[in-house]
C-alpha positions in Angstrom: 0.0 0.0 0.0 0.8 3.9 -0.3 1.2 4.1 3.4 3.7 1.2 3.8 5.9 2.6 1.0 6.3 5.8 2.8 7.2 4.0 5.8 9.8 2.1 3.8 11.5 5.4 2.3 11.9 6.6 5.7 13.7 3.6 6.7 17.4 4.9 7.8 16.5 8.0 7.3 16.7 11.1 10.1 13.3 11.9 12.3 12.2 14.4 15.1 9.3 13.1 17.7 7.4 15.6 19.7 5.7 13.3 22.6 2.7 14.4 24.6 4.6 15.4 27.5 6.9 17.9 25.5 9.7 15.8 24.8 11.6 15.7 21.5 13.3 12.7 20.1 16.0 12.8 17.2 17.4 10.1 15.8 17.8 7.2 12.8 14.3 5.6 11.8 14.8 1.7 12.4 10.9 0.4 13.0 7.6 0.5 13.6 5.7 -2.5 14.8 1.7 -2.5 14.8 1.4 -0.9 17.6 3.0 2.1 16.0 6.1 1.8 18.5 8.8 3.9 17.0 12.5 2.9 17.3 15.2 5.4 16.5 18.9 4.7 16.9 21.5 7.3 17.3 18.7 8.9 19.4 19.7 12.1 21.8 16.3 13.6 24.0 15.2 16.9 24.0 13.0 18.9 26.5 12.6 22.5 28.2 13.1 22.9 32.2 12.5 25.4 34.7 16.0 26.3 36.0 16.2 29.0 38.8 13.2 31.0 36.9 15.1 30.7 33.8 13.8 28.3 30.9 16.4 26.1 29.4 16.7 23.8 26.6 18.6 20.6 27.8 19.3 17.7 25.9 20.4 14.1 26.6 22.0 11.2 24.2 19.8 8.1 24.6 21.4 5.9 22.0 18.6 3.0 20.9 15.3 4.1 21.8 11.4 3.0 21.6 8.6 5.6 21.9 5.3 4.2 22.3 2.9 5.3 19.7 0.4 6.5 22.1 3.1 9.1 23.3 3.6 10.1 19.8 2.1 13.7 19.4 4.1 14.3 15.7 7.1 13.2 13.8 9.3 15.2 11.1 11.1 13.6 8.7 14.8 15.7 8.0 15.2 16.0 3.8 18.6 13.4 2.6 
């Protein structure tokens, strides 16, 4: 199908994840199973924190990671 196509050109390729709790996800596209459990390698976490009254971006590397689809709020595919 169309759908599983896409999925199979993004394969490899660079996404970002927003999640429903504000967290943002970049790494490799490896899978999604059919639950729509998204695995990224090369992953590094993103989020925004409350530091002293001062909002800061901080950012983590997380390596191999799953996102459960039901935490998925968007993903971005990065052009090749």
């Amino acid at each position: 199908s169309g759908a599983m196509e896409a999925l199979r050109e993004l394969l490899g390729r660079p996404l970002r994840v927003r999640m429903r709790d504000g967290r943002a996800v970049e790494g490799v596209f490896q899978c999604l199973d059919s639950l729509r459990n998204l695995i990224l390698s090369a992953a590094q976490e993103e989020w925004v924190a409350d530091v002293g009254g001062r909002v800061v971006r901080e950012q983590r590397w997380v390596g191999l990671v799953m996102i459960p689809g039901t935490e998925i709020v968007s993903v971005h595919a990065y052009p090749t």
